[in-house]
GUVOLO-724189 format. One record per residue (C-alpha): x, y, z. Coordinates in nm, 4 decimals. Example, Ala and Ser with C-alpha at 12.3 -4.5 7.8 and 13.67 -1.06 7.14 Angstrom:
// GUVOLO-724189
{x: 1.2300; y: -0.4500; z: 0.7800}
{x: 1.3670; y: -0.1060; z: 0.7140}
This chain:
// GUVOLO-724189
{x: 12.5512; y: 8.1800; z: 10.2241}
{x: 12.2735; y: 8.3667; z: 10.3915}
{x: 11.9421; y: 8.2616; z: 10.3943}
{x: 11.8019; y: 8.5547; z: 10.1766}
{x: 12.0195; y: 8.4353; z: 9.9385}
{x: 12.0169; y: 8.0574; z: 9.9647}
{x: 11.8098; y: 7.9062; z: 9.6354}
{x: 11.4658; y: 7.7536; z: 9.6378}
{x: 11.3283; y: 7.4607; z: 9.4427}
{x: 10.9489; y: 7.4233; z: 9.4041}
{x: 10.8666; y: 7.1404; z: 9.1577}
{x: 11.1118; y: 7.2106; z: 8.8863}
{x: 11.1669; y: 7.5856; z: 8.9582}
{x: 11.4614; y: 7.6948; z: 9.1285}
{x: 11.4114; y: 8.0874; z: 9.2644}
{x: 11.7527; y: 8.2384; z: 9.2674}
{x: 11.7135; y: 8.4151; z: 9.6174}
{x: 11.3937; y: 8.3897; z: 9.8486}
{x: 11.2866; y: 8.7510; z: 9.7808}
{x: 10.9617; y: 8.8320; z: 9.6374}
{x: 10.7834; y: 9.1206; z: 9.4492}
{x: 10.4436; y: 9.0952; z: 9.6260}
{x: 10.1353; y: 9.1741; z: 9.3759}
{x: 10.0972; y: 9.5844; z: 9.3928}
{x: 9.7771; y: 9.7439; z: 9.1587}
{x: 9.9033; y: 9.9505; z: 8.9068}
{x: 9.6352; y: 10.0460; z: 8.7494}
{x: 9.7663; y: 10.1375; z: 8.3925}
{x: 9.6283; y: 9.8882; z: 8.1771}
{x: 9.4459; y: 9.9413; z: 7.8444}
{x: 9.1434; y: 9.7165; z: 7.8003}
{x: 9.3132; y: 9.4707; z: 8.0150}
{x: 9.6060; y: 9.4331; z: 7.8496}
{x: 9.9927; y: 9.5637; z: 7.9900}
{x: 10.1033; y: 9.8531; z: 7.8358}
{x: 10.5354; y: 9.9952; z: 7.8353}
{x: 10.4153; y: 10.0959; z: 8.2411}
{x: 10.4178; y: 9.7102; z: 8.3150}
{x: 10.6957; y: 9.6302; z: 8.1539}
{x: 10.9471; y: 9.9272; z: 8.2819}
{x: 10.8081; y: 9.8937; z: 8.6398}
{x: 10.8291; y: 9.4621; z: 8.6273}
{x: 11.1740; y: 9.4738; z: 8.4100}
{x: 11.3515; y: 9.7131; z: 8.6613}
{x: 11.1648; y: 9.4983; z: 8.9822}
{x: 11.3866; y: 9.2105; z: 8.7662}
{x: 11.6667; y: 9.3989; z: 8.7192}
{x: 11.6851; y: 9.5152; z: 9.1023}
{x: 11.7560; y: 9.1365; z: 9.1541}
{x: 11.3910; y: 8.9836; z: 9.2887}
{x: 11.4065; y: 8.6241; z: 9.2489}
{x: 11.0692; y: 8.6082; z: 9.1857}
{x: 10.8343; y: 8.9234; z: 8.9869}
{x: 10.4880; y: 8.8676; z: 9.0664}
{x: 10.2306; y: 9.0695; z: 8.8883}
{x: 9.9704; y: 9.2590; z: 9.0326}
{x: 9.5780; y: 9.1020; z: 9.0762}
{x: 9.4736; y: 9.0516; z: 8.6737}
{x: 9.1234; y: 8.9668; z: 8.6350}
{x: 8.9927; y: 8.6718; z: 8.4843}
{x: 8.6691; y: 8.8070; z: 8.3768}
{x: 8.5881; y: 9.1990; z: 8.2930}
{x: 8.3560; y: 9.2358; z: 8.5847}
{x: 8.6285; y: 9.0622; z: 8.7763}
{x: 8.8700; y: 9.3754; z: 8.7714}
{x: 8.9238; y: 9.5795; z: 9.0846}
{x: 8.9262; y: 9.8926; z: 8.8329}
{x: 8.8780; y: 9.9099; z: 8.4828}
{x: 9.2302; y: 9.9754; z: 8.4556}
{x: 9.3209; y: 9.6225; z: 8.5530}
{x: 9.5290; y: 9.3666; z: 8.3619}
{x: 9.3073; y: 9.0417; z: 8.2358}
{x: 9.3980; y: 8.7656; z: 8.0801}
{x: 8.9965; y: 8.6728; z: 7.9856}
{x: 9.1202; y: 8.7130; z: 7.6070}
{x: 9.3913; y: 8.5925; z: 7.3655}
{x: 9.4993; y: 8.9453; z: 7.2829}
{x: 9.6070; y: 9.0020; z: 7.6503}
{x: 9.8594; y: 8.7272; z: 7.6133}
{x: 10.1640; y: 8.8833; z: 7.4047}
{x: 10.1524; y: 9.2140; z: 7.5870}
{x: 10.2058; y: 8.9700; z: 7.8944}
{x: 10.4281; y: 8.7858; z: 7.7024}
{x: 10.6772; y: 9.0423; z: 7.6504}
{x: 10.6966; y: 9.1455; z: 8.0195}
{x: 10.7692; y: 8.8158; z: 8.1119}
{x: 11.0438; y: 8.7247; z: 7.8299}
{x: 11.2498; y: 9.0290; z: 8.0020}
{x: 11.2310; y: 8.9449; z: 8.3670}
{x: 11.3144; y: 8.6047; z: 8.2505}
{x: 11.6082; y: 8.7203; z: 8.0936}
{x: 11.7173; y: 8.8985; z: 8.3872}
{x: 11.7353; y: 8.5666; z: 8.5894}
{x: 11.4340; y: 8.6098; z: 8.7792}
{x: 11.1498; y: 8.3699; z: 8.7783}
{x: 10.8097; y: 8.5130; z: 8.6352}
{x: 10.4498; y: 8.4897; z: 8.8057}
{x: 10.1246; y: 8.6011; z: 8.7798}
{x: 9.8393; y: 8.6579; z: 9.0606}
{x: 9.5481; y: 8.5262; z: 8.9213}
{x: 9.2042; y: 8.7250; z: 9.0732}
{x: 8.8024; y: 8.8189; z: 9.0967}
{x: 8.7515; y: 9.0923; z: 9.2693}
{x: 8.3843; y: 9.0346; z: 9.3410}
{x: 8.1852; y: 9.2335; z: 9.5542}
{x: 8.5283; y: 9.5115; z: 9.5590}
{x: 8.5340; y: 9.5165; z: 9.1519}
{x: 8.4381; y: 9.7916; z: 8.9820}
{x: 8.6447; y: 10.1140; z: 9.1803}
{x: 8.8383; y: 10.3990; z: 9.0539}
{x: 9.2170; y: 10.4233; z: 9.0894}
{x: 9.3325; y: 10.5528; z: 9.3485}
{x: 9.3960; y: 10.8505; z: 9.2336}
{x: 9.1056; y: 10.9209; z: 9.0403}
{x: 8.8165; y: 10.9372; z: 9.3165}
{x: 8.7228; y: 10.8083; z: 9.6664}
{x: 8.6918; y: 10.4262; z: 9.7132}
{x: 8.3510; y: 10.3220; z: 9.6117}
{x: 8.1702; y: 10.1532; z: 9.3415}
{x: 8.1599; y: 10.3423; z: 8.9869}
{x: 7.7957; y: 10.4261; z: 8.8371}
{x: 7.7064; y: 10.3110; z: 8.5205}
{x: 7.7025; y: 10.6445; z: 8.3305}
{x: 8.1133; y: 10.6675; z: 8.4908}
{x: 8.2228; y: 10.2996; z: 8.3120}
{x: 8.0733; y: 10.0615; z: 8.6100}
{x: 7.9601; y: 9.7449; z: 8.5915}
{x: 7.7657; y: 9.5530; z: 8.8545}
{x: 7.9341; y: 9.3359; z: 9.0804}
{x: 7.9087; y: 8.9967; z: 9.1799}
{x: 7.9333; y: 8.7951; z: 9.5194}
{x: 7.8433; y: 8.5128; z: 9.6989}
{x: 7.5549; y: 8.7116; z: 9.8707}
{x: 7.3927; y: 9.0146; z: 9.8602}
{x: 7.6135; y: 9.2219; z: 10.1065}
{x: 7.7764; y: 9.5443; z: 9.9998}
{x: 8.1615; y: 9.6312; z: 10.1071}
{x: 8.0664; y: 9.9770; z: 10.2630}
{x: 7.8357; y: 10.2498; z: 10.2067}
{x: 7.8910; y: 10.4303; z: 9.8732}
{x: 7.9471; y: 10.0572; z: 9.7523}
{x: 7.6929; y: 9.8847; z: 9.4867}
{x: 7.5328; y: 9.5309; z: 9.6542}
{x: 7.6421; y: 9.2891; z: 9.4477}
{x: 7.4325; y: 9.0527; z: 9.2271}
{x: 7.4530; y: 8.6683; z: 9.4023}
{x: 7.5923; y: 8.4116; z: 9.2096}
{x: 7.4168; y: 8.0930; z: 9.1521}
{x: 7.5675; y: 7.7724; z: 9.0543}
{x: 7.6230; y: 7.8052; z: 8.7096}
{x: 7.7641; y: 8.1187; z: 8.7124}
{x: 7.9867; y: 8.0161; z: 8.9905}
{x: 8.0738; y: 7.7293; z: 8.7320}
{x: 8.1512; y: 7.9586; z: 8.4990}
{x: 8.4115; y: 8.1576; z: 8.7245}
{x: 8.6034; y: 7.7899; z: 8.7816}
{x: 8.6039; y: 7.7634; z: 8.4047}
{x: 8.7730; y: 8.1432; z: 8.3413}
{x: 9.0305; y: 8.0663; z: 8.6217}
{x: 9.0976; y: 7.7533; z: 8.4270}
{x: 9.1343; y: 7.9321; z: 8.0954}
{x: 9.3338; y: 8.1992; z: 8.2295}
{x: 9.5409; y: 7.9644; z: 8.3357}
{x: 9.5994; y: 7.8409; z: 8.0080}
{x: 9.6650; y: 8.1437; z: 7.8654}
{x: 9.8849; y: 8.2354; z: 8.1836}
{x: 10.1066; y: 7.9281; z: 8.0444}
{x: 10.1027; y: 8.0739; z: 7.6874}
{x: 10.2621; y: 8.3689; z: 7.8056}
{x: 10.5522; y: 8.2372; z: 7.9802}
{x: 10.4518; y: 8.2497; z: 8.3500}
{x: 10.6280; y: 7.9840; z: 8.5427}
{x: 10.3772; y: 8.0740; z: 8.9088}
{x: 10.0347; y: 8.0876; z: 8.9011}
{x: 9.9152; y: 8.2190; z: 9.2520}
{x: 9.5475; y: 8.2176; z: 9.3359}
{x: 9.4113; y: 8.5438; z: 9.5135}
{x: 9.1915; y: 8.4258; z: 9.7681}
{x: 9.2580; y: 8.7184; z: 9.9938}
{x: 9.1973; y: 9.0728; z: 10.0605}
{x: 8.8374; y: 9.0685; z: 10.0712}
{x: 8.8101; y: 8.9556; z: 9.6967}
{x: 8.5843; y: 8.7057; z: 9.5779}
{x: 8.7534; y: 8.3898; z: 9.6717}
{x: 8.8230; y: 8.5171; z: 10.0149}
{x: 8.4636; y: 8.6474; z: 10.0026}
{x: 8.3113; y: 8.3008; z: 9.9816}
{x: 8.5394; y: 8.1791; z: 10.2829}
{x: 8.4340; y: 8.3972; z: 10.5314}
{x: 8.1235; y: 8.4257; z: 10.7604}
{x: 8.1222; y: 8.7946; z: 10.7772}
{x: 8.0009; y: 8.8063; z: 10.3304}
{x: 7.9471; y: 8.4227; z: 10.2720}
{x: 7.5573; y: 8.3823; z: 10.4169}
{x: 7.4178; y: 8.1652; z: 10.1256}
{x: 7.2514; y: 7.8256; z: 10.2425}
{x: 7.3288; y: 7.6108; z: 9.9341}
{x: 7.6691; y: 7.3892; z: 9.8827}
{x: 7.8769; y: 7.6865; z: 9.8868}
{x: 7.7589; y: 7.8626; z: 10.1985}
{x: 7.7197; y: 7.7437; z: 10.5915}
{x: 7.9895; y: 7.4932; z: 10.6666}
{x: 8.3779; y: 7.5059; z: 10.6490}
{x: 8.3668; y: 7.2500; z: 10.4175}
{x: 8.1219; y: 7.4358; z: 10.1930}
{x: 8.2724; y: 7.7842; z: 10.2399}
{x: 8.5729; y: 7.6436; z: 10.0651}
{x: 8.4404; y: 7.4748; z: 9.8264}
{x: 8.5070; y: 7.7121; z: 9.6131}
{x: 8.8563; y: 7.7836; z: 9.6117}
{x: 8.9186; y: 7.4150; z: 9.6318}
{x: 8.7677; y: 7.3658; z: 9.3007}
{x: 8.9492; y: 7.6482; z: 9.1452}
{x: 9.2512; y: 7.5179; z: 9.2851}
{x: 9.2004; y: 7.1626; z: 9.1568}
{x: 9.1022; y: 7.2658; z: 8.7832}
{x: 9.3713; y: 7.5024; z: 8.7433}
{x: 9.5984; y: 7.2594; z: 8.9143}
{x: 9.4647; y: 6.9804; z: 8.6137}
{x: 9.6005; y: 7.2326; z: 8.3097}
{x: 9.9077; y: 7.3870; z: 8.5102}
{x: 10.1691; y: 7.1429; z: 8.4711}
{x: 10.2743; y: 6.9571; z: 8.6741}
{x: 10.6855; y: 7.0710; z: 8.6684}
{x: 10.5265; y: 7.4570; z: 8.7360}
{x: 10.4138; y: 7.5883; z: 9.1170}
{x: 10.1263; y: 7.7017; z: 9.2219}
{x: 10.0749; y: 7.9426; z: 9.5105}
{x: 9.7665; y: 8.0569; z: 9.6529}
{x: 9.7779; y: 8.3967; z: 9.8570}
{x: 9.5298; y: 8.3639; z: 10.1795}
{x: 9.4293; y: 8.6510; z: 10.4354}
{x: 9.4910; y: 8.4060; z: 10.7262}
{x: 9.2688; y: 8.5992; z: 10.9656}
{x: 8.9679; y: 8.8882; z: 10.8929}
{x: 9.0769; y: 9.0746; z: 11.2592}
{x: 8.6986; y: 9.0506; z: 11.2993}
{x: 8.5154; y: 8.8453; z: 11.5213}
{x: 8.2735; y: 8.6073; z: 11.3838}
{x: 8.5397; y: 8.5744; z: 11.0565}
{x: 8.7579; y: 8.3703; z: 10.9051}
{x: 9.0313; y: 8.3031; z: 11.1489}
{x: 9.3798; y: 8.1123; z: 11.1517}
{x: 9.2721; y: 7.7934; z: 11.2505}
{x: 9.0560; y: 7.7577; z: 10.9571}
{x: 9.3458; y: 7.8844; z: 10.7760}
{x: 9.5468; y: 7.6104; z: 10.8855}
{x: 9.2722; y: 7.3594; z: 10.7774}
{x: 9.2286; y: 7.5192; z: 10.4471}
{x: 9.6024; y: 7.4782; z: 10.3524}
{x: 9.6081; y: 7.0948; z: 10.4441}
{x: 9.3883; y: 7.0623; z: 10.2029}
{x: 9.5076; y: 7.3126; z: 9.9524}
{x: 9.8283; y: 7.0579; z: 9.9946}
{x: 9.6212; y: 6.7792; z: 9.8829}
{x: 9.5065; y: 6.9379; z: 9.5864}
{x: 9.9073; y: 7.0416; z: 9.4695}
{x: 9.9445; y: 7.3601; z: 9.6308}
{x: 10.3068; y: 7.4572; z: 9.6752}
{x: 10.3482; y: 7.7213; z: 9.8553}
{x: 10.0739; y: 8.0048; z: 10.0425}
{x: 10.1441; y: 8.3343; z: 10.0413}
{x: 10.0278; y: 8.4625; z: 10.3721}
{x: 9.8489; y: 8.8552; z: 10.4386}
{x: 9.5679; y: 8.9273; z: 10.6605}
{x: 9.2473; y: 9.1152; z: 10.5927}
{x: 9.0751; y: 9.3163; z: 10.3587}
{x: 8.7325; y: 9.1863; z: 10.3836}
{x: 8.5585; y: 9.4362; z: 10.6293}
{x: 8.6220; y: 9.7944; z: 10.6038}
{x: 8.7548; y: 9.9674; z: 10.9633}
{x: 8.8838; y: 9.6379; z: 11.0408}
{x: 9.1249; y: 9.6973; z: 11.4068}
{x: 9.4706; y: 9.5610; z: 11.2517}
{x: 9.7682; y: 9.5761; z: 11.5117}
{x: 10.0629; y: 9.7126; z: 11.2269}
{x: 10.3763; y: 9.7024; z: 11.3194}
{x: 10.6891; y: 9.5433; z: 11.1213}
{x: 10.6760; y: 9.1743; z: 11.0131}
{x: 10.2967; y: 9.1575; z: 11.1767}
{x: 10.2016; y: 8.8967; z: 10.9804}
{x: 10.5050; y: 8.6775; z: 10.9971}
{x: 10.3620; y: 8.4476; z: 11.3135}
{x: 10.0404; y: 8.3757; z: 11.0569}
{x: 10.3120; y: 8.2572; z: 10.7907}
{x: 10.5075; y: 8.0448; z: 11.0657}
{x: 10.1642; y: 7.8901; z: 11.2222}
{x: 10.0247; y: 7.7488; z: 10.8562}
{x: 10.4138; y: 7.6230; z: 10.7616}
{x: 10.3980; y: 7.4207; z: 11.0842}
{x: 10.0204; y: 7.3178; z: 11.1493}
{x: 9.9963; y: 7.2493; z: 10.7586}
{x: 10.3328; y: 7.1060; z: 10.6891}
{x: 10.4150; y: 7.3149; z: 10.3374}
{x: 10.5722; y: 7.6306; z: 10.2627}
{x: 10.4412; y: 7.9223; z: 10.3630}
{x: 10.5737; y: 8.3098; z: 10.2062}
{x: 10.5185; y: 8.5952; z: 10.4608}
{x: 10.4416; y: 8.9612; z: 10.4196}
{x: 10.3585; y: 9.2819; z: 10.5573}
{x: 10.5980; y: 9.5540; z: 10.6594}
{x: 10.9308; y: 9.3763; z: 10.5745}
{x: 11.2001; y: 9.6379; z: 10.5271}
{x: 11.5160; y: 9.5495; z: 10.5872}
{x: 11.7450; y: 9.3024; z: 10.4621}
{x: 11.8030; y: 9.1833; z: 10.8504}
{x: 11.4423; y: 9.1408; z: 10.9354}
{x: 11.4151; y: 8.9246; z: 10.6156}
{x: 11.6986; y: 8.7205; z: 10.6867}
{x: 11.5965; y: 8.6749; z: 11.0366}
{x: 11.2425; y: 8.5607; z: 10.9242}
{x: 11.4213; y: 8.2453; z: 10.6885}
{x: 11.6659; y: 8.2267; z: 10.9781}
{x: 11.4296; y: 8.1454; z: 11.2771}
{x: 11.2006; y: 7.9140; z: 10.9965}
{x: 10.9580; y: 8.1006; z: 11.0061}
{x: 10.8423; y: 8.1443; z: 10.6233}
{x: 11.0304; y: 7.9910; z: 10.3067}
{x: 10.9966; y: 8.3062; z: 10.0416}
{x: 10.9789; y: 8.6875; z: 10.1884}
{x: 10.7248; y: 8.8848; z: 9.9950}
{x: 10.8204; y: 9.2842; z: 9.9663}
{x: 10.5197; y: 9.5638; z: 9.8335}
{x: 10.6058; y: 9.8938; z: 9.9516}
{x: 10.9481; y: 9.8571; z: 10.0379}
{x: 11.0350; y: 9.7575; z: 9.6871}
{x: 10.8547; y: 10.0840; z: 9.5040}
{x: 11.0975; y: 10.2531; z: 9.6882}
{x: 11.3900; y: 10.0920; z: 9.5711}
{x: 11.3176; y: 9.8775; z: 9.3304}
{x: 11.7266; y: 9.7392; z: 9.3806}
{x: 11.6555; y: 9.6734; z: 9.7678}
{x: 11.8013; y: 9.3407; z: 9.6760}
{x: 12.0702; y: 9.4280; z: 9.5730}
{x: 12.1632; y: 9.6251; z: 9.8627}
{x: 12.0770; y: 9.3562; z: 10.0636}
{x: 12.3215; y: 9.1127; z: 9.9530}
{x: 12.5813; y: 9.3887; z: 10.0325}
{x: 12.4933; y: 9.4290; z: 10.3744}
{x: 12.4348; y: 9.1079; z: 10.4621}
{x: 12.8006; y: 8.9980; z: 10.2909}
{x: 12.6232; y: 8.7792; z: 10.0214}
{x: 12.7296; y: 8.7858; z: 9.6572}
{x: 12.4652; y: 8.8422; z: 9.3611}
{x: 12.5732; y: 8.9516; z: 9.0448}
{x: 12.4392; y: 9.3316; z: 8.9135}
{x: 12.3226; y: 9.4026; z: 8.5997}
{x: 12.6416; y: 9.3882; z: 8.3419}
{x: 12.5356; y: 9.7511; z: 8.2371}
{x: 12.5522; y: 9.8982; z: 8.6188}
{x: 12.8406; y: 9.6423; z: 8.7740}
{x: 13.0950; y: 9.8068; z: 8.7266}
{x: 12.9518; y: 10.1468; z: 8.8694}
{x: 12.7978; y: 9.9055; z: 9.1774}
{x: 13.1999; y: 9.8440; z: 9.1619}
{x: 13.2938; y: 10.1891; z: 9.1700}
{x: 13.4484; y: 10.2023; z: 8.8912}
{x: 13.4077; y: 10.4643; z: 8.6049}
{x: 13.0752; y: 10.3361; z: 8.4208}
{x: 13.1103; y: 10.4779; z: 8.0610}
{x: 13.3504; y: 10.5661; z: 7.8577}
């Protein structure tokens, strides 16, 4: 068996394969909730034979949405829309997850497609965006309002209950977004963390945060169900959050029941110098699975089926995350267990035209 294709067990989930839908924006919600968009484009990333379909970012809290087309799950009405995306990419034999996010000082943008990155005015939909100080993403961007301590408290407590309803749904991953330059990530690094109370200042205080997130979501996810938390392991900025804190944060992200960090890279600073090129973050992935001792998912310009392989090969990640790769062909793994000589089963409704035989009658 290859390694691509070789099961994994993470409390009492068993992924079929170690291929992973990485969390892409779509941008198609309505009022938060998923719409026939979300569950064509997450059904067919099922059918294409992911073993795990992670959703994109959904927001916790309104002003927590990167757009105001962003899923949420801050209300019981979002749950059965949810609810029906995951029953099908469970029934396709793929394990489903959800990315659970606040977007922070980078909430509150137009889709892509529908203007230039920056933060939307009032009179356009906006809202006014929150942070851990008052430090604006780039120019054209709103400065964001600071959160104190009971409003922080409050963002721990709509994790938690998003959680809940995450549960209700039928997710069997919760991952944390604490990368990308959203608010989790924000209140890691020195480059947007400059408060001087508990949550500002020291390592230990700059991660407060996301370690009490982690520990009160970890207290209503049960216990036989993973949780992932996705980490940009370096900002490529000097003065920022950097790997070896990384490798800190994820001992104790162990601690607290972690099972698994997904690992990107930046997103915090705009302009940022990041060397691309394929698999680039892969040696971030291998560093925290070694110096932390737990699994470790890597990402970032992963193509082909032998660059994957290779990756699980040479130990250097447990789960491969795919983005783009997997827009593109949405049955990439399929084609990779032909071409690396591994044997998954096709839909019953396309096998026998994967077999080349005559499909219909």
């Amino acid at each position: 068996m290859t390694h691509l294709f070789e099961p994994l067990t993470l409390r009492g989930i068993t992924f079929p394969n170690r291929i992973a839908v990485s969390p892409m924006c779509q941008y198609s919600a309505e009022a938060g909730c998923a719409t026939d968009w979300h569950l064509v484009h997450y059904g067919g990333l099922a059918q294409g034979g992911a073993g795990l379909v992670l959703t994109e970012a959904i927001a916790i809290a309104p002003e927590g949405r990167i757009s105001p087309q962003d899923l949420g799950l801050w209300e019981d009405a979002q749950i059965e829309p949810l609810a029906r995306v995951t029953r099908f990419i469970a029934s396709q034999g793929a394990v489903p997850g959800i990315q659970l996010a606040h977007a922070g000082r980078k909430a509150c943008t137009p889709a892509p497609w529908r203007g230039a990155s920056r933060t939307m005015p009032l009179a356009e939909g906006g809202w006014l965006p929150v942070g851990p100080s008052a430090l604006a993403f780039d120019e054209g961007w709103a400065v964001p309002t600071v959160l104190d301590e009971a409003e922080i408290a409050e963002i721990i407590h709509a994790f938690t209950e998003a959680t809940r309803r995450a549960l209700d749904a039928g997710f069997q991953v919760v991952e944390l977004h604490a990368a990308h330059g959203y608010l989790l990530h924000q209140f890691l690094s020195p480059l947007t963390n400059q408060r001087t109370d508990r949550y500002g200042g020291s390592f230990e205080n700059r991660t407060r945060l996301l370690r009490e997130v982690t520990q009160s979501v970890r207290a209503v996810w049960p216990e036989h169900l993973p949780l992932f938390v996705r980490i940009s392991a370096t900002d490529w900025a000097e003065g920022g959050w950097n790997l070896g804190e990384s490798v800190e944060l994820c001992k104790e992200l162990r601690k607290l029941g972690v099972d698994l960090v997904d690992v990107s890279s930046g997103g915090q600073i705009p302009r940022a110098t990041i060397p691309l090129g394929p698999g680039y973050q892969v040696p971030f992935a291998q560093a925290i699975r070694t110096g932390a001792g737990m699994p470790t998912s890597a990402v970032g310009l992963i193509t082909e089926p032998a660059q994957a392989e290779k990756i699980l090969a040479e130990d250097q990640a447990d789960l491969v995350f795919l983005g783009r790769e997997l827009l593109r062909d949405p049955r990439w793994p399929l084609r990779a267990a032909r071409d690396l000589g591994a044997e998954t089963p096709w839909p019953a409704q396309y096998a026998r035209a994967a077999e080349g035989q005559v499909p219909v009658r």
